[in-house]
C-alpha positions in Angstrom: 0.0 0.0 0.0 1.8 2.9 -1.3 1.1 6.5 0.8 -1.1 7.9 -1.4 -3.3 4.7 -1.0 -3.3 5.1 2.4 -4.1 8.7 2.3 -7.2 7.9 0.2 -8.2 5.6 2.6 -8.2 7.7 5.8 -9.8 10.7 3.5 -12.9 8.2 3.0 -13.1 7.5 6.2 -13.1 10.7 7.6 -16.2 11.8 4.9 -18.1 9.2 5.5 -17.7 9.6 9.3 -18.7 13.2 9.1 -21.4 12.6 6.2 -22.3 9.5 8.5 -23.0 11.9 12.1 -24.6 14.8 10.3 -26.9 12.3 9.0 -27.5 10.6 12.2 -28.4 14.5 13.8 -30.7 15.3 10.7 -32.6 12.1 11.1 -33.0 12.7 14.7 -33.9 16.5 13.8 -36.8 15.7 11.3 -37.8 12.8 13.3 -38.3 15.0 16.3 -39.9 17.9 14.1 -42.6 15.3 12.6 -44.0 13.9 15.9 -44.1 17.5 16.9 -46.0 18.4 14.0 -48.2 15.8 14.5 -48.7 16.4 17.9 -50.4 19.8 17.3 -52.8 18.2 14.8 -56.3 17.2 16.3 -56.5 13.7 15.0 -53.3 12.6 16.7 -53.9 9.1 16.3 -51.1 8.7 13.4 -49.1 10.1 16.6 -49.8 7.3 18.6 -49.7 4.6 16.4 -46.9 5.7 14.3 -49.3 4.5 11.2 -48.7 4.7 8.6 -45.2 4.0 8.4 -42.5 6.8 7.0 -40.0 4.8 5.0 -38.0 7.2 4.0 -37.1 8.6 7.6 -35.9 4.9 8.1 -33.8 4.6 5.0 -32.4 8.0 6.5 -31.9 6.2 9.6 -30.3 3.2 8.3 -28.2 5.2 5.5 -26.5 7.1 8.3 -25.8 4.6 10.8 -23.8 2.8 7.9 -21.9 5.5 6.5 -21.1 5.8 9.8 -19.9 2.7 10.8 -17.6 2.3 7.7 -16.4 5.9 7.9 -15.0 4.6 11.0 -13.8 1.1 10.3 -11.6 3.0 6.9 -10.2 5.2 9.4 -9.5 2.2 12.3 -8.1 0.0 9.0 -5.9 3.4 7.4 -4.2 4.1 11.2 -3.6 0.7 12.2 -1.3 0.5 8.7 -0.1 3.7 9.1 0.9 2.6 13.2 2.6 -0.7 12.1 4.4 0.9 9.4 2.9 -1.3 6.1 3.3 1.6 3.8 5.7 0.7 1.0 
């Protein structure tokens, strides 16, 4: 793995870690703002019962969660080579 490899490598990681937790504080932002909205409405019972179902706030939830996890797992992988000295 030459250096500019590995510089590629800890780049990735640290965009999709950062892509990954502003993600995570968006969902968590519009999830929030939608239960709030539909908290004010009279017929709150799509409040309660969480029915019918948002898909797209979960594919927001699980998107984030995995550009998180391998934003992190590219950095762990790109220090661990640059700490044992790999780079040729």
């Amino acid at each position: 793995m030459t250096p500019s490899d590995l510089q590629a490598v800890l780049v990735l990681g640290a965009v999709f870690s950062a892509l990954g937790l502003i993600s995570v504080v968006l969902y968590r932002r519009e999830f929030r703002r939608y239960d709030d909205m539909l908290v004010q409405r009279p017929d709150v019972r799509e409040f309660l019962t969480h029915w019918p179902s948002r898909p797209w706030l979960e594919a927001w939830r699980i998107g984030s969660w995995l550009a998180l996890i391998l934003g992190v797992v590219a950095l762990i992988v790109g220090s661990f080579v640059l700490w044992q000295g790999w780079v040729v």
